[in-house]
Backbone as a ProteinNet text record, in pm:
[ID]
protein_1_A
[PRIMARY]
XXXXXXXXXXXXXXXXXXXXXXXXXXXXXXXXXXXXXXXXXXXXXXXXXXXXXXXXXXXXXXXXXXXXXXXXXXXXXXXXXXXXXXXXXXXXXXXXXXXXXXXXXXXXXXXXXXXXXXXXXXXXXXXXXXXXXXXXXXXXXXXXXXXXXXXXXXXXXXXXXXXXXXXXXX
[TERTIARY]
10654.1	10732.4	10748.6	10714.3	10720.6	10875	10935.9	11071.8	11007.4	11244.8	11194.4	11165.2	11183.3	11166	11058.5	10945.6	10769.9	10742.6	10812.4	10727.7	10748.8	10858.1	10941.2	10818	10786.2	10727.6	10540	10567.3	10397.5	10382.9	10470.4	10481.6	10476	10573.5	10598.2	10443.3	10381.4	10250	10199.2	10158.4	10073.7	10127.5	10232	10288.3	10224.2	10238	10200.6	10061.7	9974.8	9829	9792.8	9901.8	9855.5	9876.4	9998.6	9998.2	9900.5	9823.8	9678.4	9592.8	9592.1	9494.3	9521.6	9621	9726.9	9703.5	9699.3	9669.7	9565.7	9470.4	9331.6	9280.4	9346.9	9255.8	9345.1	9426.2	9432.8	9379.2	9265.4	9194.2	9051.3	9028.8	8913.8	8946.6	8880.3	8973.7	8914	8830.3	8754.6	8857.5	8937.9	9050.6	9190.7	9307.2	9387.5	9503	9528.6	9669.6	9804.1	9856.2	10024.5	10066	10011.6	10022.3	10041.3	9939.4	9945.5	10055.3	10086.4	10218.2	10354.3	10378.8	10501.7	10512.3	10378.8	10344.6	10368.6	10341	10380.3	10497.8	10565.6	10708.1	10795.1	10729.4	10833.4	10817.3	10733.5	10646.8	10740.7	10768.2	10823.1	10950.1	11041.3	11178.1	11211.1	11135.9	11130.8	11123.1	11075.2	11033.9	11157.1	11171	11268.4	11401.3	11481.1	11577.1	11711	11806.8	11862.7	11905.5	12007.5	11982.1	11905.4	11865.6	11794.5	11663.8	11654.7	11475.5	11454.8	11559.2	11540	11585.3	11667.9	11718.1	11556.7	11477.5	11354.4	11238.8	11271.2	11158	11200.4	11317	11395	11289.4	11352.9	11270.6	11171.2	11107.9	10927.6	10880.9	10938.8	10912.5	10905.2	11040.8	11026.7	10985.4	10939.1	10883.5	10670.4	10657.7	10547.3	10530	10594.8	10598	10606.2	10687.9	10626.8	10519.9	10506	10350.2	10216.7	10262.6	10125.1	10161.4	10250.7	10263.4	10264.3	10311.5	10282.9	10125.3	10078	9897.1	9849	9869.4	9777.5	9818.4	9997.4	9988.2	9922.1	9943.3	9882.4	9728.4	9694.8	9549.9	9441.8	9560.4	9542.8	9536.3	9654.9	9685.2	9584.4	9535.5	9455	9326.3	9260.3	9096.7	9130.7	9254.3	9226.5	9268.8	9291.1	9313.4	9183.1	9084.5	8997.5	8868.1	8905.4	8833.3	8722.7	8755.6	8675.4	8724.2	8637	8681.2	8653.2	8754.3	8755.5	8642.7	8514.5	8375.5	8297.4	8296.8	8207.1	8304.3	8436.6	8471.4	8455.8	8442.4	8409.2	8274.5	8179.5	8042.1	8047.5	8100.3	8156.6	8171.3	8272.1	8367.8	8237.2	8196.1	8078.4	7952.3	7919.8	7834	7834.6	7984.4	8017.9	8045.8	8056.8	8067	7936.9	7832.8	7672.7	7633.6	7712.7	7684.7	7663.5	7805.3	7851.2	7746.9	7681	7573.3	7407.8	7392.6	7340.4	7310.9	7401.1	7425.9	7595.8	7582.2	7694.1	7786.5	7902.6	8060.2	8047	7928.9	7928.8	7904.2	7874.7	7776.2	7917.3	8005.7	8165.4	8162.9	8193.9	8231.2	8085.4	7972.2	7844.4	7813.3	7803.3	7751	7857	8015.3	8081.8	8058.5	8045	8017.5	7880.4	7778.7	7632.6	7681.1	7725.8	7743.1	7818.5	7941.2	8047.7	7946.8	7859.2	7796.4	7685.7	7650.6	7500.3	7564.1	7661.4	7736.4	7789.5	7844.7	7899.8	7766.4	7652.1	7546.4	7495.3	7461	7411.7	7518	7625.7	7760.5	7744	7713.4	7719.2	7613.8	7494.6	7345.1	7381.4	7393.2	7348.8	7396.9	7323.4	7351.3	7433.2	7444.7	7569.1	7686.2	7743.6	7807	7872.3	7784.8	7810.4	7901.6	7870.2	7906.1	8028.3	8064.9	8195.6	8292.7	8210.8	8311.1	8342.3	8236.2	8246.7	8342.6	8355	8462.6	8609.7	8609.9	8776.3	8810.3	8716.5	8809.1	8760.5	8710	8706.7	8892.4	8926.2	9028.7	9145.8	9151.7	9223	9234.5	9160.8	9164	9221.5	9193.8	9227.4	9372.1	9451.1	9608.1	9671.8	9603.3	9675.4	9654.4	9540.3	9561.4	9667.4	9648.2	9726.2	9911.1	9934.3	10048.9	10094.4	10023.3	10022.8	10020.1	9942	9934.7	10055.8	10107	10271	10350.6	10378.1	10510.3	10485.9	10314.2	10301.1	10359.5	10343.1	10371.3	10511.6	10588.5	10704.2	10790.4	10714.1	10713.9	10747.7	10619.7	10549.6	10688.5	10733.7	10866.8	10995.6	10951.6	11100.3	11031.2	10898.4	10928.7	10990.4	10901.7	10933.8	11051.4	11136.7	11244.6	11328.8	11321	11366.5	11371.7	11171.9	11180.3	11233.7	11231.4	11306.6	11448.8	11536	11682.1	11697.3	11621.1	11640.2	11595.1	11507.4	11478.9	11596	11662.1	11715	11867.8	11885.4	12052.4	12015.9	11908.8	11896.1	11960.2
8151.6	8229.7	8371.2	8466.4	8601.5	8657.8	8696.7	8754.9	8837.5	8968	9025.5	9186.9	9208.4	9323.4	9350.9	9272.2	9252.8	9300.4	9215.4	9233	9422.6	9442.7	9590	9663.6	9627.4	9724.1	9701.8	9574.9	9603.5	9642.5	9676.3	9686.7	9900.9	9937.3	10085.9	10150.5	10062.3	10125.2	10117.1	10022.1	9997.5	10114.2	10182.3	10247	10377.5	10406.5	10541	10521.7	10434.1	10442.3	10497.4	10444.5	10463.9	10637.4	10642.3	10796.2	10868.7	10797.1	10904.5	10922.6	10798.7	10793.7	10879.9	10844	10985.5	11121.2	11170.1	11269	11319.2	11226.7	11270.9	11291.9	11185.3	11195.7	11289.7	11367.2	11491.8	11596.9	11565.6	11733.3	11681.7	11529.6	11461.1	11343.8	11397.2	11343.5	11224.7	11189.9	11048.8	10901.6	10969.2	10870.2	10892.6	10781.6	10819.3	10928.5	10965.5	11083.9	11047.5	11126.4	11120.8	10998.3	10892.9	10820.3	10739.2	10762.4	10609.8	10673.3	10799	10795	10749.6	10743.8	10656.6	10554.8	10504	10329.1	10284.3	10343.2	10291.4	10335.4	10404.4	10447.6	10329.8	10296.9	10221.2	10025.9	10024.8	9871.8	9894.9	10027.8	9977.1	10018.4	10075.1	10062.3	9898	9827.3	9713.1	9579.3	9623.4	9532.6	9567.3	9713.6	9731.8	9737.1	9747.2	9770.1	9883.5	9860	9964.7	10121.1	10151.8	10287.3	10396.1	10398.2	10555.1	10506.9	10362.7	10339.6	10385.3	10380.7	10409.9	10536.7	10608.1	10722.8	10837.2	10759.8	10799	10811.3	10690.1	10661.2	10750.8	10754.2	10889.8	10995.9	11074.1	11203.2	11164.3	11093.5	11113.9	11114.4	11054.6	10999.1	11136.9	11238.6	11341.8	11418.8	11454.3	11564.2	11530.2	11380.3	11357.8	11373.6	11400	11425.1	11554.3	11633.5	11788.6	11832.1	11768	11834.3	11776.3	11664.7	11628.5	11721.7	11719	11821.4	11955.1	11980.3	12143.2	12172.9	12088.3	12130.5	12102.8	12013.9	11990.3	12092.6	12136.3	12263.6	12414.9	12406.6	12575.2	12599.9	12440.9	12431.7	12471.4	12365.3	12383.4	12537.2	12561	12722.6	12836.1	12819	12881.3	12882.2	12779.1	12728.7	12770.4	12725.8	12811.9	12914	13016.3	13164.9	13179.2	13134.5	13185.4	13151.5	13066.1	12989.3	12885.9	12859.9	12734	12591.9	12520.8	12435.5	12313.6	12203.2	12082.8	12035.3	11989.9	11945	11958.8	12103.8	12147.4	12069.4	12085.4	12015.9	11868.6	11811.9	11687.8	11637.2	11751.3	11741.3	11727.4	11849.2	11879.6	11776.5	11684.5	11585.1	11471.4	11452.8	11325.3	11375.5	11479	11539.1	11531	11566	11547.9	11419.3	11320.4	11179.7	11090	11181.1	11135.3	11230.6	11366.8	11390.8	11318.5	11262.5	11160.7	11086.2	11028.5	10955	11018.7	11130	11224.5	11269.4	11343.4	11388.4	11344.3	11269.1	11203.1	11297.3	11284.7	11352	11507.2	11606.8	11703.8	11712.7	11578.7	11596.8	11625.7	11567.5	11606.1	11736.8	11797	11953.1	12050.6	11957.5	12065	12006.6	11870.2	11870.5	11906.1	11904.9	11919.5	12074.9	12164.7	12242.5	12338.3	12238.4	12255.3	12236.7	12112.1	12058.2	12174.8	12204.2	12297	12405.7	12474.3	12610.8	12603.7	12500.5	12445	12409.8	12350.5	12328.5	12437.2	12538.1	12677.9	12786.1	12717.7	12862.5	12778.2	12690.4	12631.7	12663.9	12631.6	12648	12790	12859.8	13010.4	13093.8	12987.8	13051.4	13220.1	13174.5	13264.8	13285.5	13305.7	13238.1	13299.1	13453.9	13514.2	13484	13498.5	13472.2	13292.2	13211.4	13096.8	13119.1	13176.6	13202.8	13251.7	13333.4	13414.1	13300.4	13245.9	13131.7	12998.2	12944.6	12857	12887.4	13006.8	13068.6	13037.7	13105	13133.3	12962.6	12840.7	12705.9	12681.4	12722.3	12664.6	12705.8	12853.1	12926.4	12798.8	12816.5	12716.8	12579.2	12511.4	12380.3	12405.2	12533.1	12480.8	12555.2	12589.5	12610.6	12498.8	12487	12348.2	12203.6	12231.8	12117.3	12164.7	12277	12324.7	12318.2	12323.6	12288	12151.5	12045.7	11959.5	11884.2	11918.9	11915.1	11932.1	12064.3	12086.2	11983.7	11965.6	11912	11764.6	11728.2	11550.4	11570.9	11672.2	11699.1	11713.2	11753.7	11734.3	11615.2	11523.5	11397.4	11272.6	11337.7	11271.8	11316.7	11396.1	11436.6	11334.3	11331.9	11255.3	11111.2	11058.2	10910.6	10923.8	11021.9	10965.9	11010.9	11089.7	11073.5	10978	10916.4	10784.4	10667.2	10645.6	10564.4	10588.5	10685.4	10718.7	10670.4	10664.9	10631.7	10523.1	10458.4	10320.3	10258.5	10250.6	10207.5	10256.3	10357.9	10376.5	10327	10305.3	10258.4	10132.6	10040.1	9898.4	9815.7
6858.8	6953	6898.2	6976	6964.1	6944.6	6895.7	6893.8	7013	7010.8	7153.3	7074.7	6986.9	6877.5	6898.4	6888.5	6811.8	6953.4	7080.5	7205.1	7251.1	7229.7	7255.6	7196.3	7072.5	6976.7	7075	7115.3	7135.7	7259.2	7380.3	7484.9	7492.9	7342.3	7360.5	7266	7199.2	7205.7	7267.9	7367.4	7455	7601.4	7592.7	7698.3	7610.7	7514.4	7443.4	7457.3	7434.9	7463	7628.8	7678.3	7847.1	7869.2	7792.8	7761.1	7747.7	7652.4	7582.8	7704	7814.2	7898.9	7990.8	8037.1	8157	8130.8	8003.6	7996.6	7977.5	7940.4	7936.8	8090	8178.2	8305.2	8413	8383.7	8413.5	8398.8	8258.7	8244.4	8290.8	8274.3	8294.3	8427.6	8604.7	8703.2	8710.5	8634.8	8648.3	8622.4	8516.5	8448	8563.6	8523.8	8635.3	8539.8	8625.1	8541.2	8541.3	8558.8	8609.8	8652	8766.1	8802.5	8683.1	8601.6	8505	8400.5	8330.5	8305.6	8341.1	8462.2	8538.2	8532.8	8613.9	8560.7	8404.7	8277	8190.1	8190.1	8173.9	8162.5	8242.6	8379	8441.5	8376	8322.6	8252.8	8189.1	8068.2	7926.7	7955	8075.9	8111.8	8138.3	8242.4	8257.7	8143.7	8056.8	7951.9	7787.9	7803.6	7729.9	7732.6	7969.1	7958.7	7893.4	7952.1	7924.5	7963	7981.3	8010.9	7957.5	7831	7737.9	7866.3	7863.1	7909.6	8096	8119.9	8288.4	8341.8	8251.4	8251.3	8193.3	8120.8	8129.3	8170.7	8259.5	8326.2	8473.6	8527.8	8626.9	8579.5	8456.8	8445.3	8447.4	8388.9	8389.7	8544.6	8643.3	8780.8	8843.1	8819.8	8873.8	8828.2	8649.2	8660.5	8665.8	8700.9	8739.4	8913.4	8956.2	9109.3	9121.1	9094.4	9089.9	9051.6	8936.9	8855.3	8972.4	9044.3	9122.6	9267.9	9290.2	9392.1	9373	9257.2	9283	9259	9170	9127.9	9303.5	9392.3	9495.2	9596.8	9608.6	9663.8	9611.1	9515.4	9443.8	9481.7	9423.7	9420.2	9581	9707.7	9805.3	9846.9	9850.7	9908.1	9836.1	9686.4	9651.8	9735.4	9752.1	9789.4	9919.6	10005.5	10158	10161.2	10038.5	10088.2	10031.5	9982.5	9932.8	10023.1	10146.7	10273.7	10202.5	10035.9	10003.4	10031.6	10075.5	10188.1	10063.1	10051.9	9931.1	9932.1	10032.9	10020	9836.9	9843	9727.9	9592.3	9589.5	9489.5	9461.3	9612.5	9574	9508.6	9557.8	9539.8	9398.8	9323.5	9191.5	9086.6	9151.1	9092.1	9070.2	9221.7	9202.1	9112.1	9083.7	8986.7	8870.6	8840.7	8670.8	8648.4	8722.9	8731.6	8684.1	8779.4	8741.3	8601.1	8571.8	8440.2	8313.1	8320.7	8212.5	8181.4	8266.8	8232.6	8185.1	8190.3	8201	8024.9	8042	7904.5	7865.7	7785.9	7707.9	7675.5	7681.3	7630.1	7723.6	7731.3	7782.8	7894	7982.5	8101.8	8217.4	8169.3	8308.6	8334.9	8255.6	8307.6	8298.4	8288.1	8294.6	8444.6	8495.5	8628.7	8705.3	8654	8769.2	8825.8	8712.1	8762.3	8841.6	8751.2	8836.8	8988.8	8977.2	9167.8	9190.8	9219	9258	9301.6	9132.7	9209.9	9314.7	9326.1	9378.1	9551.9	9553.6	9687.8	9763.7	9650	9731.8	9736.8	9646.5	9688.5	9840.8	9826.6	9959.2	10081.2	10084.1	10199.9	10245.9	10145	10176.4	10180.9	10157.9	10160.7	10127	10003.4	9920	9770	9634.9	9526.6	9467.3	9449.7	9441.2	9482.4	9614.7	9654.7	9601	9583.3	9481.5	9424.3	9314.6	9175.9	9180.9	9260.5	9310.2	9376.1	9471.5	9537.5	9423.5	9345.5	9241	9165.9	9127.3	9015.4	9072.4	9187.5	9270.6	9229	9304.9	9283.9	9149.8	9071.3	8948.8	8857.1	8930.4	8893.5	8953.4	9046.5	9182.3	9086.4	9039.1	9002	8871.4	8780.4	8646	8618.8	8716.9	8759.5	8743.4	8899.8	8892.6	8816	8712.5	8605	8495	8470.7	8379.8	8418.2	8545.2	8601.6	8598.4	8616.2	8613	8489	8392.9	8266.4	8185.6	8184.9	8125.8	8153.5	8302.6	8315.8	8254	8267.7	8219.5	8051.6	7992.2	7833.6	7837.3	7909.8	7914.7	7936.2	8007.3	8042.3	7932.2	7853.7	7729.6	7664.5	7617.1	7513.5	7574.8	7699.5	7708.8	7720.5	7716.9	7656	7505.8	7450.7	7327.6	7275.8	7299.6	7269.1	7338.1	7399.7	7473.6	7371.1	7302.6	7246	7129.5	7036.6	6929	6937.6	7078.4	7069.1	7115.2	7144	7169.5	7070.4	6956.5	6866.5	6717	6725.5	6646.6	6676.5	6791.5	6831.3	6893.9	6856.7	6893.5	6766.5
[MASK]
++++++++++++++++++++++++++++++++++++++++++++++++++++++++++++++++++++++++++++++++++++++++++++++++++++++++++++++++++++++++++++++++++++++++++++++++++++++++++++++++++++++++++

C-alpha cells in the first residue's frame, strides 16, 4: 500500500512534467499548451486538496485564459489588419508538422515557415510580396506566443509556489 505522501509526491511531479509539456507546446503548436497546464494544475488540486492547491489552480485557470485569449485576439486583429487570411498559417502549421519528419529537431520552424512563405507567395501571386506578407503573421503569431507564453510562466510560479507551501505546512 502506497502511503498518501509518496502518491502527493508522485502526482506533483508528474503535474510539473505536464508543465514542461505545456510550455513547450506553446512555442511548439504541435504539443498541447495552456490547456494542459490547467489540466494538471486541476489533477494535482484534486489529488492534493486543500486550499494553497485550488486557490492555485483559480490563478492558473485565469491567468491561462487570458494568455489564450489575448494571443488569439492580438494575433487575430493583427493578421486581419494586415488582410492575411488564417489559411496560409495553417498551411504553415501542417508543413512544419511534415518538417519534423523531414529534418529532425529543425524541420518545425523550417517547414512551418517554408509553407507560410510558399502559401502567401502563391495567395498573392507574387514572391515578394510573400515575404512581406509571411513576415507581418510570422510577427502576428510570435506576439501572441510570447503573450501567451508569459502569463503560462507566471502560471508556472504560482504552481510552484503552491507546491512549496503545501509541502512545507503539510
Amino acid at each position: 500500500m502506497v502511503d498518501s505522501l509518496t502518491v502527493q509526491i508522485i502526482v506533483t511531479v508528474l503535474a510539473g512534467l505536464a508543465y514542461v509539456v505545456g510550455l513547450t507546446g506553446i512555442v511548439v503548436p504541435v504539443l498541447p499548451g495552456t490547456i494542459t497546464l490547467v489540466l494538471a494544475t486541476l489533477i494535482w488540486a484534486i489529488v492534493i486538496g486543500g486550499w494553497t492547491a485550488w486557490i492555485a489552480f483559480a490563478l492558473v485557470l485565469i491567468l491561462g485564459a487570458i494568455g489564450m485569449a489575448t494571443s488569439y485576439v492580438l494575433t487575430g486583429k493583427r493578421l486581419h489588419a494586415a488582410e492575411v487570411p488564417m489559411w496560409p498559417v495553417y498551411v504553415g502549421i501542417a508543413s512544419g508538422i511534415v518538417g519534423i519528419f523531414v529534418i529532425p529537431f529543425l524541420g518545425l520552424p523550417i517547414g512551418f515557415l517554408i509553407g507560410l512563405y510558399i502559401s502567401e507567395a502563391l495567395r498573392q501571386k507574387d514572391w515578394k510580396k510573400g515575404i512581406t506578407s509571411a513576415w507581418v503573421a510570422i510577427k502576428a503569431l510570435g506576439t501572441g506566443i510570447l503573450i501567451e507564453f508569459s502569463l503560462a510562466m507566471f502560471a508556472t510560479i504560482v504552481f510552484a509556489i503552491a507546491v512549496v507551501v503545501h509541502f512545507v505546512t503539510a
